[in-house]
Every structure is written in structure tokens, then in C-alpha cells.
C-alpha positions, 0 to 999 in steps of 0.5 A, spaced: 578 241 888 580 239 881 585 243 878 581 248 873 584 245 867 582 238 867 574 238 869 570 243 868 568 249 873 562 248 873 559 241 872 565 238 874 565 233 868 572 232 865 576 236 861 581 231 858 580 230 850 574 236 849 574 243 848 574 247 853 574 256 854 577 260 860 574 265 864 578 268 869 582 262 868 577 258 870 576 252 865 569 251 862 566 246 858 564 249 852 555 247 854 557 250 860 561 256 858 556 258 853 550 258 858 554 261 863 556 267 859 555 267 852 551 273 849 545 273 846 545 276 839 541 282 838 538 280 831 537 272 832 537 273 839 541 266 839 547 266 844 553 267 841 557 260 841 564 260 844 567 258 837 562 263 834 566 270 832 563 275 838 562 282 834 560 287 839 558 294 838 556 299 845 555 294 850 551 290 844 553 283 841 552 279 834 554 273 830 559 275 825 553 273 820 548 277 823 552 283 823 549 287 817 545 293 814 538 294 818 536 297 811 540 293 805 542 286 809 549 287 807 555 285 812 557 291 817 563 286 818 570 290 818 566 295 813 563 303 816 557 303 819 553 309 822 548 308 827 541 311 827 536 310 833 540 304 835 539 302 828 545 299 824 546 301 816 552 302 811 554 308 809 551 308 803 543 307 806 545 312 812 547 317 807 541 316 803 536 316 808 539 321 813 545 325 810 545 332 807 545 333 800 550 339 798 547 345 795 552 346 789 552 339 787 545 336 790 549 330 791 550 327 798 555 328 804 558 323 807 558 321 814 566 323 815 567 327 810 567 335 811 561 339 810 560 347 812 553 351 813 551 357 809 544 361 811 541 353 813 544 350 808 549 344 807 555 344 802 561 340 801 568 343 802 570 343 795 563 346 792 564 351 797 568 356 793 567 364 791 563 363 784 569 369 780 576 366 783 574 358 785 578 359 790 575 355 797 572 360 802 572 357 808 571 360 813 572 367 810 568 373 809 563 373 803 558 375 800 551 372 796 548 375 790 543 372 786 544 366 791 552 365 788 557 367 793 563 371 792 569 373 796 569 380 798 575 382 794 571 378 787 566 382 789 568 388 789 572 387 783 565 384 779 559 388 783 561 393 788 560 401 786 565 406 788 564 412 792 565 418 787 567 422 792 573 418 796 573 412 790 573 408 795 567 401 796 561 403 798 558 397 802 552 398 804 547 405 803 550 410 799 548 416 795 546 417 788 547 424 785 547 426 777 548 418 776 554 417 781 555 413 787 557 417 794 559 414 801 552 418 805 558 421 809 562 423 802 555 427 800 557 433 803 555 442 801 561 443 797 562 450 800 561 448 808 562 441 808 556 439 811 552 432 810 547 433 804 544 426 805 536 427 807 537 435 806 535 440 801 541 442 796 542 446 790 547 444 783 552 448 780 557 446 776 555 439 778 557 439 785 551 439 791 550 446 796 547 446 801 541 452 801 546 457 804 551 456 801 549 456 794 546 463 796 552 465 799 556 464 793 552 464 787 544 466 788 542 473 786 541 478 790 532 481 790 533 489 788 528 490 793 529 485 801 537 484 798 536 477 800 538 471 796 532 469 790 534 461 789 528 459 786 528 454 791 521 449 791 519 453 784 519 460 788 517 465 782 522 471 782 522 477 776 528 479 773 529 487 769 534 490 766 539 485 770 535 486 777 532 481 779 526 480 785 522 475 789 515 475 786 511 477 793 518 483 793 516 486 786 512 491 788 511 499 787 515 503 790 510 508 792 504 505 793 506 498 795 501 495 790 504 487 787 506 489 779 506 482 778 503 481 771 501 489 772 505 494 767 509 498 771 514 504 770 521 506 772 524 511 775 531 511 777 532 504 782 525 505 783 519 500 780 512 504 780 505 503 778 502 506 772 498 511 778 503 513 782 509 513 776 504 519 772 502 522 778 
């Protein structure tokens, strides 16, 4: 056998004055080198010569002229180049037609560069920012109003209530009582402490009460039962002489009969009707 370097390996023709390629030290003529081993071209579908550029990209292979943009034809060759469904495309076309558009800006996101998801929608890094402060929010906690996004501190500083009781923030729920916000567990009886929020209450003095305790400190008392009138839900009650009765309560003393509406007579504590105060 020749030696590799003065005929070719495969058609054994003489090297001496021609091109030639080596393959696993192995010289070849370049007709034979190329219809051995060349690579067909995945647009021209033509081998690619030995003294042609070979581009390759995942196992596939182009000539150097042929290696453009699927969409616009221009050459990928040393440019950035996406693919899409074994489709090659320059930036430009990928991010036109596949790419996210920022929904601060509208414009697209390159391939590349940064982007964050917010609540389904896709944002660059540096239109992703609190709408008071403009600072980058990141991964940061924040909230959405009127579809702007804020910073928990902006937030609260802009739009938050704070609770009247604790001055604290309310975030979420709350009470409102004579035109002030409350935490549901700073809305309590101001005698017992008890939570008031989806209870029955009475005002004085601007403070809530429960019902026992406003009839403990403050109700007046019915000359008759002794219990407490609160006038509760509309309740009727009677009031003479600094004395006071719940309405079903204002009866005579005597007879028992209801003097509500009725004219009546006094003697001593005692209410009477007209009969039995002449009798």
C-alpha cells in the first residue's frame, strides 16, 4: 500500500500536484473526500465541497451562503440566531413573531434578555418597577391597583387605611365605625373588650358597647322590672317625672291594665288608671 500522502486512499490515483484532504490521517482526493464524507447542505440540499465553509448547527449542516434567516433570508453566519421548530431566524423575525411584548412598554422582549411574569403577563426587568418610588421590584412583594403596581411600603403610604384603634395598617378586611377604619380585632365593646365585628353594639360617646355592657354603665333602669330600657331595635319606652318604663311595663299598678296612650294617676311610686286612682 502507497503511503497516504502520495495517492489517494480510496481511488488509489496519485496525490502528487492536487488537492487533497485528510480524514483520520488518511489522505483523499478532493472528488472522493467529498463523495465519501461531505455533508449535504440543509437548504440547497447540495454536498458541501471540502473547500466550502461547513456551518453546522445540532448535527445539521450548511454552506456558508446558505445559512440565513428562514423568514427575511438574511445571513445567520456569526450573527444570533433563534430556532423554532428546527426553523432558523434572526433575532429580529423570532422576536417579531414569537417573542413576548412587555406590557408596560408594548415593545418586544428579546431573546436573552431578562423578563418577569406577573398575574399571566410578561415584563421587562426595567418597566417592572413600583409606579410611586420607580424602584425595580423584582421578586419583592407588591400590590396591584388599578392595574399599577406598588411596593408594599409605597402602598401603604399612598393608599392603605390605618386602623383607628391600633394606627396600625389594615390589609385586607376591616371595620368602619363613625367614618373610621378598624382592624375586626381592634373593633371590640369598649367596657369588655369583647369583638363587636357581626355583633349587636350601642354608641356613646363615640366608643361601641356591647348590649350588656352599655346597659350595665348607662341604660336606664324601668321603674317597674328594674331591667335596663336600651330602646334596642326601636323598643318603645315611656319616661315621667325622671322615671322611665318599657312600654309592655307601663301598666297600672292596681289592675294591670296597659296606660299607654291612656291618662293615668299617680300615687306615691305607684301608676294608676283612672278607675282604680278614683276608686
Amino acid at each position: 500500500m502507497t503511503s497516504s500522502h502520495t495517492d489517494c486512499h480510496f481511488c488509489l490515483q496519485p496525490l502528487r500536484g492536487r488537492k487533497y484532504a485528510l480524514r483520520e490521517e488518511n489522505a483523499y482526493c478532493v472528488p472522493c473526500y467529498d463523495s465519501l464524507y461531505a455533508n449535504p447542505c440543509e437548504e440547497c440540499k447540495q454536498p458541501i465541497e471540502c473547500n466550502s465553509k461547513d456551518l453546522a448547527y445540532k448535527g445539521r449542516h450548511w454552506h456558508e451562503g446558505c445559512f440565513r434567516c428562514a423568514k427575511c433570508s438574511r445571513s445567520l453566519v456569526e450573527k444570533p440566531f433563534a430556532a423554532k421548530d428546527e426553523v432558523l431566524l434572526c433575532t429580529e423575525c423570532y422576536s417579531d413573531e414569537y417573542s413576548s411584548k412587555c406590557f408596560h412598554c408594548q415593545k418586544t422582549i428579546m431573546p436573552g434578555s431578562r423578563k418577569m411574569e406577573f398575574k399571566g403577563s410578561s415584563w421587562h426587568e426595567s418597566c417592572f418597577v413600583c409606579q410611586y418610588c420607580r424602584q425595580p421590584l423584582g421578586t419583592k412583594p407588591l400590590i396591584t391597583k388599578d392595574n399599577e403596581n406598588y411596593c408594599v411600603p409605597c402602598f401603604e403610604k399612598k393608599f392603605a387605611h390605618h386602623c383607628y384603634a391600633c394606627k396600625k395598617v389594615i390589609t385586607s378586611g376591616g371595620v368602619t365605625y363613625h367614618d373610621q377604619p378598624w382592624h375586626k380585632e381592634c373593633f371590640v365593646c369598649a367596657g369588655c373588650k369583647t369583638q363587636l365585628s357581626g355583633q349587636r353594639f350601642i354608641s356613646k360617646d363615640e366608643y361601641p358597647y356591647c348590649v350588656d355592657c352599655f346597659s350595665r354603665f348607662y341604660a336606664k333602669k324601668c321603674a317597674a322590672c328594674k331591667k335596663p330600657i336600651t330602646a334596642l331595635g326601636g323598643a318603645k319606652y315611656i319616661s315621667f317625672e325622671e322615671r322611665q318604663w318599657h312600654g309592655e311595663c307601663f301598666n297600672c299598678s292596681k289592675c294591670s291594665v296597659s296606660l299607654v296612650g291612656q291618662e293615668f294617676l299617680t300615687r306615691q311610686d305607684d301608676i294608676l288608671c283612672h278607675e282604680c286612682g278614683s276608686a
